[in-house]
C-alpha positions in Angstrom: -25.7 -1.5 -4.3 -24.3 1.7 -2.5 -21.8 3.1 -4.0 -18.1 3.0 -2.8 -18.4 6.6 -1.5 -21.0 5.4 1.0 -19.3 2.2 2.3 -15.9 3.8 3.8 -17.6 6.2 5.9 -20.6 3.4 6.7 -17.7 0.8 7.6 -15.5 3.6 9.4 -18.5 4.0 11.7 -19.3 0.4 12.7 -15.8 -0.3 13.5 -15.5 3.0 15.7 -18.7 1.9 17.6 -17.4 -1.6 17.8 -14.2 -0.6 19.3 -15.5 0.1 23.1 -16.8 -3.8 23.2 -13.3 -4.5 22.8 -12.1 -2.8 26.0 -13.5 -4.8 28.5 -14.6 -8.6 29.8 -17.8 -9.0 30.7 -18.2 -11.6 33.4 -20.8 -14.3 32.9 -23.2 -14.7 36.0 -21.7 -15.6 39.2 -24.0 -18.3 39.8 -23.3 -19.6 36.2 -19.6 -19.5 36.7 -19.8 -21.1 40.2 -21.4 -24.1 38.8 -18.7 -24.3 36.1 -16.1 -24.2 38.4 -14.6 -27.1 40.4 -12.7 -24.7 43.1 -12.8 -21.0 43.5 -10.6 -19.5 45.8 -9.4 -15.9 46.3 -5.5 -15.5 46.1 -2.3 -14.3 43.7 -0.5 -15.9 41.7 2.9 -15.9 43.0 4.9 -18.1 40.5 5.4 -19.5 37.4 7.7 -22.4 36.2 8.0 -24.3 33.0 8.4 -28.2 33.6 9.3 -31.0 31.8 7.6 -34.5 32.9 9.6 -36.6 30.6 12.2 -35.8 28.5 9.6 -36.5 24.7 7.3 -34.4 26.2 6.7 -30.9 25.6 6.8 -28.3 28.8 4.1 -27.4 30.7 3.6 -24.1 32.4 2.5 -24.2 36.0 1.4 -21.1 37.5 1.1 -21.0 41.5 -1.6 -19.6 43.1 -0.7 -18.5 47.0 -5.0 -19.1 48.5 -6.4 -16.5 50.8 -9.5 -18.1 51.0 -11.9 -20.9 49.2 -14.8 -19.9 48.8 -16.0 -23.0 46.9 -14.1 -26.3 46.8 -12.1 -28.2 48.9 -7.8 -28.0 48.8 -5.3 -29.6 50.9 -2.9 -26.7 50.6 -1.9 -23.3 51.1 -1.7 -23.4 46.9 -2.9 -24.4 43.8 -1.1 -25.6 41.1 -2.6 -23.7 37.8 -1.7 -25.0 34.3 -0.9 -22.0 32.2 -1.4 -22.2 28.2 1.4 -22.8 26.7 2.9 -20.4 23.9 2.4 -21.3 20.4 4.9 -21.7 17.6 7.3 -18.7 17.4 6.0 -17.5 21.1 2.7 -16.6 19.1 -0.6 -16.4 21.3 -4.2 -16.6 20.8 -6.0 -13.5 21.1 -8.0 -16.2 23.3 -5.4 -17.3 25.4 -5.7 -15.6 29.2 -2.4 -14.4 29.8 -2.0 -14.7 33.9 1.1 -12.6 35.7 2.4 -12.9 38.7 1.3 -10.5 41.6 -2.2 -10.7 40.0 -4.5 -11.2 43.6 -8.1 -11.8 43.2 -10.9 -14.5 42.6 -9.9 -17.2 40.4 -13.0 -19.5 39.0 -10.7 -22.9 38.4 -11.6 -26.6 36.7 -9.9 -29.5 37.7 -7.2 -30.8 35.0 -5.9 -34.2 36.0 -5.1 -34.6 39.4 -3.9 -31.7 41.5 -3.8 -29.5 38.9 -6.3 -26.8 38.1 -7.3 -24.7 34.7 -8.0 -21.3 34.7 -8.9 -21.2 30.5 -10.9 -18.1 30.1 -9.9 -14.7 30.9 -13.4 -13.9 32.8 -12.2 -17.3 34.9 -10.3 -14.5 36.9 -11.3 -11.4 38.3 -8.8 -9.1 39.9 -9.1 -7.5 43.2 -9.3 -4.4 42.0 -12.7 -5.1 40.1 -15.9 -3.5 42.1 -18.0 -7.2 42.0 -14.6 -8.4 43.8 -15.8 -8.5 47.1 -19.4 -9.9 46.4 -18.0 -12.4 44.9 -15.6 -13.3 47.0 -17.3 -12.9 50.4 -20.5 -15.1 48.9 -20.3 -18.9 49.6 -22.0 -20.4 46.1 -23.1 -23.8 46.2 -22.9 -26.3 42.6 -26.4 -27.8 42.8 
């Protein structure tokens, strides 16, 4: 094998030319998203509220998303209720977990989670405002076929 003198600087190196992958989501294909997606709509997520549906159960976070637009989908109101993951033992979180804040506007790729209630469980399921594929996304009417 090599010896030991070789492996720090050979390991140093992959893990400093790892690092930049780490930095940023990439975004699966629109078209590939859109037909994973039960609504998309363009908006901000203006609250969140932990609530109890029985008094066994364990909390749910609901996140509420304040729609500018649908561009796929059909919704009865001016928001979406968003089911947010829920904190681990000890407030732990998966390096996983999307973590969602509010004030965050942009295109949100959702799937439908019982009734009324909507799933956001991938980071890339949102993509903020700010991003430069924001508005061709957005703007673009994709169709599930």
């Amino acid at each position: 094998g090599l010896p030991t003198v070789l492996l720090i600087p050979a390991f140093l190196l992959t893990f400093l030319f790892a690092m930049p992958a780490f930095a940023d989501w990439v975004y699966p294909n629109n078209s590939v998203l859109a037909k994973n997606s039960d609504l998309i709509v363009v908006g901000e997520l203006i609250a969140t509220e932990q609530v109890r549906v029985d008094t066994n159960a364990l909390p749910m976070l609901i996140g509420v998303i304040q729609v500018e637009s649908v561009v796929q989908g059909e919704i009865q109101s001016s928001v979406v209720l968003l089911l947010l993951p829920q904190p681990r033992a000890k407030g732990m979180r998966s390096s996983s977990d999307p973590v969602f804040t509010i004030g965050q506007n942009g295109i949100w790729y959702l799937t439908a989670q019982g009734e009324g209630f909507y799933r956001a469980d991938q980071a890339y399921r949102f993509m903020s405002s700010d991003n430069p594929e924001f508005a061709q996304r957005s703007e673009v009417p994709t169709s599930k076929d």
